[in-house]
C-alpha positions in Angstrom: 143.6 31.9 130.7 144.1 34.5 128.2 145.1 31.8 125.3 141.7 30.3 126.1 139.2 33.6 126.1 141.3 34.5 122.6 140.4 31.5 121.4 136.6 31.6 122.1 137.0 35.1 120.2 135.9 36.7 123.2 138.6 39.7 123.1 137.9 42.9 122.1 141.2 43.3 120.1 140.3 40.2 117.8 137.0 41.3 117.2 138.8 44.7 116.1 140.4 42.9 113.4 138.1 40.8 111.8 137.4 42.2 108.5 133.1 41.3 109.0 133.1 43.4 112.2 133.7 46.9 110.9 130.0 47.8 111.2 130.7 46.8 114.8 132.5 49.5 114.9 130.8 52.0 112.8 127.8 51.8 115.1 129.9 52.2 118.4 131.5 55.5 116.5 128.1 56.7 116.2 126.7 55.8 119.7 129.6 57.4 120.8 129.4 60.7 118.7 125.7 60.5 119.9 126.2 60.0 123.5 128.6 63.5 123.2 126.4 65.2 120.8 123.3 65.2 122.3 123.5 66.3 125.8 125.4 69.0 124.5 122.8 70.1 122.5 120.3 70.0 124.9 122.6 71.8 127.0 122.7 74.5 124.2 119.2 74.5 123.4 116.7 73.5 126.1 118.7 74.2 129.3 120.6 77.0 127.8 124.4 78.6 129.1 122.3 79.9 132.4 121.4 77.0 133.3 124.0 75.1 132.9 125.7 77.8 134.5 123.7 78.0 137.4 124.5 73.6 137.6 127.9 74.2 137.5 128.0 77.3 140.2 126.9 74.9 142.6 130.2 72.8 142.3 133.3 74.7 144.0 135.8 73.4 141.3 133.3 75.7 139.0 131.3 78.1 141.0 134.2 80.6 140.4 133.5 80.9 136.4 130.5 79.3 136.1 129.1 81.2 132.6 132.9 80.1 131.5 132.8 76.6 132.1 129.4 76.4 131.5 130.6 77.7 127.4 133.6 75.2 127.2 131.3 72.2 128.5 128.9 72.4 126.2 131.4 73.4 123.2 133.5 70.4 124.4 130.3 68.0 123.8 128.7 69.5 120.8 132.3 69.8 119.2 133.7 66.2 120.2 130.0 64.5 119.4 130.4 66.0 115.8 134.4 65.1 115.5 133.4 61.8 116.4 130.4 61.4 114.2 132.7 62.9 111.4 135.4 60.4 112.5 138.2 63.3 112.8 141.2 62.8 114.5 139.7 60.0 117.1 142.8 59.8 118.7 142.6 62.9 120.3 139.0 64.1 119.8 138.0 60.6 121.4 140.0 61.8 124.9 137.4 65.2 124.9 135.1 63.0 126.6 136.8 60.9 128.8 137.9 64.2 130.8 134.4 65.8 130.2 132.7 62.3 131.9 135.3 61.9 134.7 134.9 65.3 135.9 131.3 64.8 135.7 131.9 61.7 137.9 134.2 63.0 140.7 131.8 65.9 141.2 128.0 64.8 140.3 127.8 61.0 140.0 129.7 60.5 143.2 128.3 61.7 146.2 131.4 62.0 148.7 129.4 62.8 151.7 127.3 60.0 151.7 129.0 57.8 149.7 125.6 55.5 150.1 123.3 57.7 148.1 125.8 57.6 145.5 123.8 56.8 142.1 125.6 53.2 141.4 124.3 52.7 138.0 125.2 55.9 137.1 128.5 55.8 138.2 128.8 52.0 136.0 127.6 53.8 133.2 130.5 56.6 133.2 133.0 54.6 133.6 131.6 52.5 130.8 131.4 55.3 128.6 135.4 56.5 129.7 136.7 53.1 129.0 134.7 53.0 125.4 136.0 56.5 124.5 139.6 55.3 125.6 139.1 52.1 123.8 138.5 54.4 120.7 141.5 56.6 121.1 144.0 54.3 121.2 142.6 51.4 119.3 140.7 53.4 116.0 143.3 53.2 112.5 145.9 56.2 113.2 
């Protein structure tokens, strides 16, 4: 099966390789940076640390330190959406993200007491954006 979808050119990995699709990439790089870069800012600016604070004091895994986690999340996406935009060190910066997003999943995105009202399309588009990021950090030039 495998053989067959390689041959089509249908696999990620020999799209990575062909010398025409490095704009491919260049504009993922960006959407990703972007993706980071502005929610954090907005964050920073229009919702500012209280109330992102106050968001995250709602959450028991936060509501201990909320002011504190409230700082490191939006320093975590201002800072990785800028690494990545600047392309600096992917293979790590790139991995920022996927914890910032999976938190963000197992705590907002999924509703775990009526598992029903969970936002679907949400939740797709998280783990989208984790496998992307992942894709990044292991697959970007070393």
């Amino acid at each position: 099966f495998l053989p067959k979808l390689k041959s089509l050119g249908i696999l990620a990995v020999d799209v990575m390789k062909e010398k025409d699709s490095n704009w491919l990439l260049s504009i993922n790089i960006i959407l990703l940076g972007l993706l980071m870069l502005i929610p954090g800012l907005l964050k920073l600016f229009s919702y500012k640390v209280s109330g992102v604070s106050g968001m995250l004091s709602g959450n028991l895994l936060f509501s201990w330190a909320p002011m504190f986690w409230a700082v490191v999340l939006i320093i975590g996406e201002v800072g990785s959406g800028l690494a990545i935009l600047g392309r600096w060190k992917l293979r790590y910066t790139a991995l920022i993200p996927v914890v910032i997003l999976a938190i963000a999943t197992l705590t907002s995105v999924m509703k775990w007491d009526s598992i029903g009202s969970t936002n679907w399309s949400g939740l797709i588009f998280h783990l989208i954006a984790i496998s992307n990021y992942l894709m990044l950090s292991i697959w970007h030039k070393r």
